[in-house]
DRENDO-1510 file (C-alpha; in Angstrom, 1 decimal, always signed):
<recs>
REC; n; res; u; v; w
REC; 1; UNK; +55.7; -24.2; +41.3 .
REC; 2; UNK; +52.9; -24.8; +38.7 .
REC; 3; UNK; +55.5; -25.4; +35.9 .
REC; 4; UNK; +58.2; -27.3; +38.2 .
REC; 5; UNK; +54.9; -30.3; +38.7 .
REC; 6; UNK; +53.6; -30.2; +35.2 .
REC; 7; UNK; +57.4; -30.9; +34.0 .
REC; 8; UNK; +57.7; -33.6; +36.6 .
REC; 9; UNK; +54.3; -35.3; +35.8 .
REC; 10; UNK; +55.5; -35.1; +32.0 .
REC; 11; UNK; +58.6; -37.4; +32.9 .
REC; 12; UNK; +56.7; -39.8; +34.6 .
REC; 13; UNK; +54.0; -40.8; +32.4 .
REC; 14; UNK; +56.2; -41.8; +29.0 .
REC; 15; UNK; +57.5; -44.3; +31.8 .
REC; 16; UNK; +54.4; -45.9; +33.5 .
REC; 17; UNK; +52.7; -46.1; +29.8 .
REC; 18; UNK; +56.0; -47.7; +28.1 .
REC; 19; UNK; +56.4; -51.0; +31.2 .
REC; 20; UNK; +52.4; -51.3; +30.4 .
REC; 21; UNK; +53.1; -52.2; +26.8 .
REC; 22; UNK; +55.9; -54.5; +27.6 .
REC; 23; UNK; +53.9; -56.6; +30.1 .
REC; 24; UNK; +51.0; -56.8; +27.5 .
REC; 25; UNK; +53.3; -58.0; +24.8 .
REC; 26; UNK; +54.8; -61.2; +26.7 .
REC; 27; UNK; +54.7; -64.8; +24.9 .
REC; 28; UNK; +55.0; -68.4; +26.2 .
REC; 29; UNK; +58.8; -68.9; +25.5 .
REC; 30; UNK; +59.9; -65.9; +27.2 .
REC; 31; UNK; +61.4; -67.1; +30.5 .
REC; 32; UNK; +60.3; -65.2; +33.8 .
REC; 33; UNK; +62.3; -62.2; +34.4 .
REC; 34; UNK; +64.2; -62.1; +37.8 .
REC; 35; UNK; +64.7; -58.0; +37.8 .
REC; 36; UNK; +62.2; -56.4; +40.2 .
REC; 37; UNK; +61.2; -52.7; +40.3 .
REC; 38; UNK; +62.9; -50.2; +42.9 .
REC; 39; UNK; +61.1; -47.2; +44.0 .
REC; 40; UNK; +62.0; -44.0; +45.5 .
REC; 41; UNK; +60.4; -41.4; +47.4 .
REC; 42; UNK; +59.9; -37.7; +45.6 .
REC; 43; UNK; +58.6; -34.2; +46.9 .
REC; 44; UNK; +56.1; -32.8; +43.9 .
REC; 45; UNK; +54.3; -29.1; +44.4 .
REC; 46; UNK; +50.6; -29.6; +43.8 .
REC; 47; UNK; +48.2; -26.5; +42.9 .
REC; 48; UNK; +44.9; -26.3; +45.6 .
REC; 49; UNK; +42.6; -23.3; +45.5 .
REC; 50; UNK; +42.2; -21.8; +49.3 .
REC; 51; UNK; +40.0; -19.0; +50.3 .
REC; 52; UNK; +41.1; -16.3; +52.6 .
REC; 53; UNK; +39.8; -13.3; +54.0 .
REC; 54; UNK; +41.6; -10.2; +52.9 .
REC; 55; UNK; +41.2; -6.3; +54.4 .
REC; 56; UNK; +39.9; -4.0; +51.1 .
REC; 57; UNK; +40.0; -0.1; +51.0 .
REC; 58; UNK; +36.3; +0.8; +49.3 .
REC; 59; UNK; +35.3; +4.3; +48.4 .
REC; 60; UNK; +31.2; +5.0; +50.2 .
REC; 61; UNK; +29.5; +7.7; +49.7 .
REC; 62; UNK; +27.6; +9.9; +52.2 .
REC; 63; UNK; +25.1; +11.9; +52.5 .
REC; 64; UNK; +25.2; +15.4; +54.1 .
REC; 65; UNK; +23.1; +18.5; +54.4 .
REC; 66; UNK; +23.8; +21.5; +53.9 .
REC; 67; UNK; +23.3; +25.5; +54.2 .
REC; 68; UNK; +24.2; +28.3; +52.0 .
REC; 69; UNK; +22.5; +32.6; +51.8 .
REC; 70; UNK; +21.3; +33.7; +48.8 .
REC; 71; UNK; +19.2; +36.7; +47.4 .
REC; 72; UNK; +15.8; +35.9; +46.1 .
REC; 73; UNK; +14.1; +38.8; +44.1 .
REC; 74; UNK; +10.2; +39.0; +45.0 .
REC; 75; UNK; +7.4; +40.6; +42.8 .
REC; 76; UNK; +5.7; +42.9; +44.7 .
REC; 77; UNK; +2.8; +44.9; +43.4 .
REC; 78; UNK; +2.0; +48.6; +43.8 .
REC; 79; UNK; -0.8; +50.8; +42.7 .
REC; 80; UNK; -0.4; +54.3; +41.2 .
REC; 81; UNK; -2.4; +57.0; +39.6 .
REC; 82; UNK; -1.8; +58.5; +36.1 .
REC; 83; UNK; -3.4; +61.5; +34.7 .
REC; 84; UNK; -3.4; +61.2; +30.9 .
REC; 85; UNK; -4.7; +63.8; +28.3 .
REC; 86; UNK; -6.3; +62.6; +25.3 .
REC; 87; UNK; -9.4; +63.7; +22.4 .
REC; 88; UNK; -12.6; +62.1; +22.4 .
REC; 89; UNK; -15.0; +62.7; +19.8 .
REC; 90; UNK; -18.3; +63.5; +21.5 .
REC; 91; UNK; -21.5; +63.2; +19.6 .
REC; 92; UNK; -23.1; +66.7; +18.8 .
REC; 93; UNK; -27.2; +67.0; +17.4 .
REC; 94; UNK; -27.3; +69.6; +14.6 .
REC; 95; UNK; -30.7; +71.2; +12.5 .
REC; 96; UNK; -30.4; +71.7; +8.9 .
REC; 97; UNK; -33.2; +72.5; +6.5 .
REC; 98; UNK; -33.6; +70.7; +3.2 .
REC; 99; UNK; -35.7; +71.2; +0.2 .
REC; 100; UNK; -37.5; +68.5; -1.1 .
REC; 101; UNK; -39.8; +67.9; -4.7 .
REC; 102; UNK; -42.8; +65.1; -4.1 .
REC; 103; UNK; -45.1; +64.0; -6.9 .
REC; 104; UNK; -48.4; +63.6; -5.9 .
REC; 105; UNK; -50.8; +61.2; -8.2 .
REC; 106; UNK; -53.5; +62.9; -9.9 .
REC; 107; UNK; -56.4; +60.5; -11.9 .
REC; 108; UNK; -58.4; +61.5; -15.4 .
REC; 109; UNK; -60.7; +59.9; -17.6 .
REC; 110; UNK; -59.0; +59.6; -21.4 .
REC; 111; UNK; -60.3; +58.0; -24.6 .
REC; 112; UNK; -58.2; +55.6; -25.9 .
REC; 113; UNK; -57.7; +54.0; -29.3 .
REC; 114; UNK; -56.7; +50.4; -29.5 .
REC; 115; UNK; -56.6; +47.5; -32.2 .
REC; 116; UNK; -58.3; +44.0; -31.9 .
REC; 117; UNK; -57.6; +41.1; -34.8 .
REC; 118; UNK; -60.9; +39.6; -35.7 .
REC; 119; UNK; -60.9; +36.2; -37.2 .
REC; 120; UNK; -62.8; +35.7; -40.7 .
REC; 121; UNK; -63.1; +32.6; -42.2 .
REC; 122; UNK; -61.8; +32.2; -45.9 .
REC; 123; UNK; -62.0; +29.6; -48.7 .
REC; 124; UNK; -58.7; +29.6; -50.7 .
REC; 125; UNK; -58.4; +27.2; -54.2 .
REC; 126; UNK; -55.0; +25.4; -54.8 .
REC; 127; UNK; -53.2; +22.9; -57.4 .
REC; 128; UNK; -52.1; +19.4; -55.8 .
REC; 129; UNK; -50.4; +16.5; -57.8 .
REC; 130; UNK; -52.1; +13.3; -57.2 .
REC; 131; UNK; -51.0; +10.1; -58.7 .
REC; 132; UNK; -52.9; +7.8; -61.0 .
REC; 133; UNK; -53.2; +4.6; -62.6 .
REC; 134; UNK; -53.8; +4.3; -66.1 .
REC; 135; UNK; -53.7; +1.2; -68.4 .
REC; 136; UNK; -51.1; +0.6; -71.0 .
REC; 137; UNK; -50.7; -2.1; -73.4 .
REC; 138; UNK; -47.2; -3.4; -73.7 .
REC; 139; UNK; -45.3; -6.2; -75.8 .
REC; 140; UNK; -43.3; -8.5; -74.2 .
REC; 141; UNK; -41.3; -11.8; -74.9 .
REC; 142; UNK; -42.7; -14.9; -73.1 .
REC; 143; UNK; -41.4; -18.7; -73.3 .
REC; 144; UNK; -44.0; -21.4; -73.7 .
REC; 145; UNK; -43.3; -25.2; -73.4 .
REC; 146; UNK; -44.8; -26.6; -76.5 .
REC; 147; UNK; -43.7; -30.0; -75.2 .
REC; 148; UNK; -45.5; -33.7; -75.7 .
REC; 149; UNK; -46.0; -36.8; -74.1 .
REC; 150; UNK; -44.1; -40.0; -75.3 .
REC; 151; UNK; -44.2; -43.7; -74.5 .
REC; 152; UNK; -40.5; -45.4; -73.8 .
REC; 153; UNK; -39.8; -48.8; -72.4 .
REC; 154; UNK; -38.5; -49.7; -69.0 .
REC; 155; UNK; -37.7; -52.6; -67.3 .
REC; 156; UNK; -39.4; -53.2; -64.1 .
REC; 157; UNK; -37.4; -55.7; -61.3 .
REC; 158; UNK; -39.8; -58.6; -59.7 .
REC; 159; UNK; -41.3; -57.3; -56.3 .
REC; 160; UNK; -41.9; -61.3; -55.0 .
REC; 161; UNK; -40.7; -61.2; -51.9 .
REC; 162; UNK; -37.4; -64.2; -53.0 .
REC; 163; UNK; -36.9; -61.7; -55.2 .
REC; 164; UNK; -36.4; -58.7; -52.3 .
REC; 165; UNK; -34.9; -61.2; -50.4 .
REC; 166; UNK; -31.9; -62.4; -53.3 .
REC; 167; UNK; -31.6; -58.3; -53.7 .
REC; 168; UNK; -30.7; -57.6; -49.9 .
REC; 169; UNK; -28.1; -60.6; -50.0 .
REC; 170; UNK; -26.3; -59.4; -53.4 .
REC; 171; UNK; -27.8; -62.6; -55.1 .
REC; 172; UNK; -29.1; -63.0; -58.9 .
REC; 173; UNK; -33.3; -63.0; -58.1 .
REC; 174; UNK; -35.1; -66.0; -58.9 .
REC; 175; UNK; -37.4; -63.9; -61.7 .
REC; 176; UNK; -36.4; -62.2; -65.0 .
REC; 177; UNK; -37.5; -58.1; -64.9 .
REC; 178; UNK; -40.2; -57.3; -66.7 .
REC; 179; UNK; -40.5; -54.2; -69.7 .
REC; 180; UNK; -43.1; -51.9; -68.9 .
REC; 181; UNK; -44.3; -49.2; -71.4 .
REC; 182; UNK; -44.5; -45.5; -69.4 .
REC; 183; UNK; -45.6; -41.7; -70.8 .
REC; 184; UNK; -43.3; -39.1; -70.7 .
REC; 185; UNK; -43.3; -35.6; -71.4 .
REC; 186; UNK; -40.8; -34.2; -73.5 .
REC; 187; UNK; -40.0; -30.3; -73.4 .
REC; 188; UNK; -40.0; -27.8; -76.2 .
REC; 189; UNK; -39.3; -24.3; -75.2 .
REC; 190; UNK; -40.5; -21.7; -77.8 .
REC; 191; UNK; -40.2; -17.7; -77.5 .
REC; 192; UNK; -43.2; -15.3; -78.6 .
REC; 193; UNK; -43.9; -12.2; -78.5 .
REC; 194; UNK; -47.5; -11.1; -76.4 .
REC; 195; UNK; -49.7; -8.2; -76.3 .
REC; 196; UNK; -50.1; -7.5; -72.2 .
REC; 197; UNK; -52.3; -5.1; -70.8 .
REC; 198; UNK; -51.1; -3.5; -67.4 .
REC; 199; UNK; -51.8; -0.5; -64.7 .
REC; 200; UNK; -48.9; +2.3; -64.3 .
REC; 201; UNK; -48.2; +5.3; -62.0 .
REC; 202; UNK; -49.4; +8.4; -63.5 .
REC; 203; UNK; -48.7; +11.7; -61.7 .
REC; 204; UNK; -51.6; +14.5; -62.2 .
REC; 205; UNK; -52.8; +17.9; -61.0 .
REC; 206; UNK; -55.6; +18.7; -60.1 .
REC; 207; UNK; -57.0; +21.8; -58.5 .
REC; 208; UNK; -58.7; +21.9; -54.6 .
REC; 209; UNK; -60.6; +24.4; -51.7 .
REC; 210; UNK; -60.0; +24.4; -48.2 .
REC; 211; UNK; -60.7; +26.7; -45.7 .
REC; 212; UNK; -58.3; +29.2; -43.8 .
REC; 213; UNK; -59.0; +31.4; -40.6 .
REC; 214; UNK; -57.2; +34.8; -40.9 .
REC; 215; UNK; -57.5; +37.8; -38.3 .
REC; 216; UNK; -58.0; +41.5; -39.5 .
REC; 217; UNK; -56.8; +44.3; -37.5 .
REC; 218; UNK; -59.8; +46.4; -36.7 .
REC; 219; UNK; -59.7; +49.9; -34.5 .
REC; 220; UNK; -61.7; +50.0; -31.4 .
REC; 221; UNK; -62.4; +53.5; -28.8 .
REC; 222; UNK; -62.8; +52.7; -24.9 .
REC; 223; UNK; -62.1; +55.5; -22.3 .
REC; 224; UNK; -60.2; +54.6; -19.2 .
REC; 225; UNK; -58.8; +56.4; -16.0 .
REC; 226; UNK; -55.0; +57.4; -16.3 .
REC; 227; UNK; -52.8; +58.4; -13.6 .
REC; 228; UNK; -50.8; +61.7; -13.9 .
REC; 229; UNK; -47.8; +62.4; -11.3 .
REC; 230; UNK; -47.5; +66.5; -10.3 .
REC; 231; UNK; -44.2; +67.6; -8.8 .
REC; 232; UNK; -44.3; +69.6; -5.5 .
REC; 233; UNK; -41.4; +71.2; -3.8 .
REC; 234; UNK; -41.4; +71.0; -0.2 .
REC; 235; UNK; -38.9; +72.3; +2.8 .
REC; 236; UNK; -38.5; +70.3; +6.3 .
REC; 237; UNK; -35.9; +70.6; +9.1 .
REC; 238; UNK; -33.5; +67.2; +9.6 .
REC; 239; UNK; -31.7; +66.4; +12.7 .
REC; 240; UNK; -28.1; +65.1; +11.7 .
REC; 241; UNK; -25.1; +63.4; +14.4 .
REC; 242; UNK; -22.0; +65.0; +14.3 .
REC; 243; UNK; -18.6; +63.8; +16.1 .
REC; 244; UNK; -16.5; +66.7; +17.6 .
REC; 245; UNK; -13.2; +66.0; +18.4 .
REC; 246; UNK; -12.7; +67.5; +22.3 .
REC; 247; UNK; -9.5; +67.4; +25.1 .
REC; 248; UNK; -10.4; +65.4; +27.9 .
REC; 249; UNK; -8.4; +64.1; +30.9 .
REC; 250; UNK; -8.5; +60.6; +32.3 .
REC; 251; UNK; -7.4; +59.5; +35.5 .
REC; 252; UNK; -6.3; +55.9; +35.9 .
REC; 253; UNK; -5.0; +53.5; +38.5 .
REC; 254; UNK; -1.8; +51.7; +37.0 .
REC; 255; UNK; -0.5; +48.4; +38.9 .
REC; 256; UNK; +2.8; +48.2; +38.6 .
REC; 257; UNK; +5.2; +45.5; +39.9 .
REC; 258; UNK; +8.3; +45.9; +41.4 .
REC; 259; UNK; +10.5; +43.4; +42.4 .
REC; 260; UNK; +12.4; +43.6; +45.6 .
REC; 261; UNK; +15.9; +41.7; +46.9 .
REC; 262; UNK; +15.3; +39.2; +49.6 .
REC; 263; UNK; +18.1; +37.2; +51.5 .
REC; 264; UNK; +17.1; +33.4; +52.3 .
REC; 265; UNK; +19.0; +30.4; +53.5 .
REC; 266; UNK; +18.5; +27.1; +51.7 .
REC; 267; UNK; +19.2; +23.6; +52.5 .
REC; 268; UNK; +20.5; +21.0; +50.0 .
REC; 269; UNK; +22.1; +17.5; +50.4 .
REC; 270; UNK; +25.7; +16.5; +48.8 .
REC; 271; UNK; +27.3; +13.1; +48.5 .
REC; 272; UNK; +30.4; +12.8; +49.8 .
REC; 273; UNK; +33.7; +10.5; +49.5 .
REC; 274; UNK; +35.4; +8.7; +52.1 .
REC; 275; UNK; +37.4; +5.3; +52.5 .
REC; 276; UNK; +35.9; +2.7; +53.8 .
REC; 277; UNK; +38.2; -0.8; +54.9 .
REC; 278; UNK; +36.3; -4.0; +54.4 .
REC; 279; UNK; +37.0; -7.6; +54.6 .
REC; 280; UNK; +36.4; -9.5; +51.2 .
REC; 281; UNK; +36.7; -13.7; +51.0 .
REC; 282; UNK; +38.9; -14.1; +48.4 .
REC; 283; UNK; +40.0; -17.3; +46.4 .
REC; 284; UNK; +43.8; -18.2; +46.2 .
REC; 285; UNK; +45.8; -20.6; +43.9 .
REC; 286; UNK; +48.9; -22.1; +46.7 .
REC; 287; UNK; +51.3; -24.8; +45.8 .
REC; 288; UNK; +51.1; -27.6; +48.6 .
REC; 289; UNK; +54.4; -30.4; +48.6 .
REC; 290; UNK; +53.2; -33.7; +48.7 .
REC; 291; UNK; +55.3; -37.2; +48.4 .
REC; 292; UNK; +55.3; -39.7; +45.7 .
REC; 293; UNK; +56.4; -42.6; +44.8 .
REC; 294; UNK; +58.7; -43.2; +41.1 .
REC; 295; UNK; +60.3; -46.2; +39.8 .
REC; 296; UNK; +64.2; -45.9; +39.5 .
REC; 297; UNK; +65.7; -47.2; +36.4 .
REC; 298; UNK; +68.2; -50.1; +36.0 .
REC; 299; UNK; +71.2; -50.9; +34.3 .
REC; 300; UNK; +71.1; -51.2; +30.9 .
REC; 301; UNK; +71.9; -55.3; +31.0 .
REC; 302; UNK; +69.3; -55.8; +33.1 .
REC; 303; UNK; +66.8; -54.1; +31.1 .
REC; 304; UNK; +68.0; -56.6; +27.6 .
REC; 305; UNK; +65.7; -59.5; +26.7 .
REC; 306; UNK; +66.7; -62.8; +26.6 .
REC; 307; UNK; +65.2; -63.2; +23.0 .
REC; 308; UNK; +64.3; -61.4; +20.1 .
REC; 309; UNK; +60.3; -61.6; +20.5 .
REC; 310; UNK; +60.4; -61.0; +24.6 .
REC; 311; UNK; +59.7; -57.7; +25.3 .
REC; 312; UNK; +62.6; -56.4; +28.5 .
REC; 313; UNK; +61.5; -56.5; +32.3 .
REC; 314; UNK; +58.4; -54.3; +33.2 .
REC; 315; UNK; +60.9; -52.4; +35.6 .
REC; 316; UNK; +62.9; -51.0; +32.8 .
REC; 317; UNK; +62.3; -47.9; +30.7 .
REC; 318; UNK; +62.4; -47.8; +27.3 .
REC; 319; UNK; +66.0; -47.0; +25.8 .
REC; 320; UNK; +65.1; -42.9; +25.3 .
REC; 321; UNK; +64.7; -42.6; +29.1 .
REC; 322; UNK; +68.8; -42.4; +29.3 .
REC; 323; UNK; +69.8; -44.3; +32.0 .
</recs>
């Protein structure tokens, strides 16, 4: 139904679009047409959404309890004696006698010789090297200036202040200089040769005392006590520990666990399945019918204009409609 309205809807509009363009385009020397639209009644299916209320089969769970048997092993604890046989090692006190040496200290009075270094004083004569001066007479090459004074001639500029002033500006000075006559010294340097008395290092022995402190061994005599050790042998009685391996029996109580079978019912939920109907709103696409109005075409020498530039009658369709 969707299709069959879509198609229908398609036909139409080429055709209400097409007789708005030709009653746009109009001019004033188009005379009025006398041709006059002619409509007919259609049926067209329309799509509308409707909800309904629909019956649903849903799977719900519920819950149930439940009861099963099962055996159920319990620790229960018992007490038993147990005789067991084993070796100790039992401590035993035992006499033994033992020889023994001791050395007892005995003191005496001995003379004894021992050495003592006494100082003496002693003068001892040695050789040292001293140094000294001593005079010497020596020739040696001197230069002399056997120079002498001279008179020369120089010329003096005018120290009036014009004259300064002519100076500083780069100007010829107003006086003429003046020759002044000045000594001089002239050199003359002559070589000689000159006698020169001077003092020079001299190394020299010469012999010297001093005084030196040196010990002597000398042998003394003193008498002092001395200690002497003398070895005795003597005999005791020792108490030792031994450990003497004996049978022995021990009697113990054991706890011992046994475990015994026990029947018990327990209780335990399960989920289970079943079909439940419910009623769901549900939205539905139906086709309704609904009448419209369409323009029917004309003849085909109705729908020609009277001139070129008039467009044909609004109530005809273009030429491709095929009528």
């Amino acid at each position: 139904m969707s299709r069959m309205f879509t198609l229908s809807f398609a036909l139409l509009l080429p055709l209400v679009t097409a007789g708005a363009a030709w009653a746009g385009c109009g001019s004033a020397c188009c005379p009025p047409t006398t041709c006059e639209p002619t409509y007919v009644e259609k049926t067209v299916c329309v799509p509308t959404w409707v909800t309904e209320t629909r019956t649903v089969n849903v799977m719900e769970c519920a819950i149930e309890e439940r009861q099963r048997t099962c055996t159920v092993y319990k620790r229960v604890p018992e007490k038993k004696v147990i005789e067991t046989q084993c070796t100790v090692m039992v401590p035993e006190v035992r006499t033994k006698t033992c020889n023994y040496t001791v050395c007892t200290p005995v003191w005496k009075e001995v003379e004894q010789e021992y050495t003592v270094m006494v100082p003496e004083k002693q003068v001892r004569q040695c050789t040292r090297k001293v140094c000294k001066m001593e005079k010497v007479t020596e020739t040696r090459t001197v230069c002399k200036d056997k120079g002498c004074w001279e008179e020369q001639c120089v010329e003096v500029p005018c120290r009036c202040w014009k004259c300064r002033r002519a100076y500083r500006r780069c100007c010829k000075p107003c006086c003429p200089p003046k020759v002044c006559t000045k000594k001089v010294w002239v050199p003359n340097i002559v070589e000689e040769e000159v006698e020169v008395t001077c003092c020079k290092p001299v190394i020299v022995e010469e012999p010297y005392e001093y005084c030196v402190m040196v010990c002597k061994p000398e042998k003394r005599t003193r008498t002092c006590k001395v200690c002497e050790y003398v070895k005795e042998e003597k005999t005791r009685e020792v108490q030792y520990t031994v450990c003497v391996p004996q049978q022995k029996t021990i009697t113990r109580e054991v706890c011992v666990v046994k475990c015994v079978p026990e029947e018990k019912v327990i209780t335990y939920k399960v989920r289970v399945p079943h079909c439940v109907q419910k009623e769901v709103e549900v939205k539905v696409c139906k086709m309704v019918e609904k009448t419209v109005k369409v323009p029917v075409c004309q003849p085909r020498r109705c729908c020609r204009p009277i001139r070129k530039c008039c467009p044909p009658p609004t109530c005809c369709p273009p030429p491709k409609c095929g009528c």
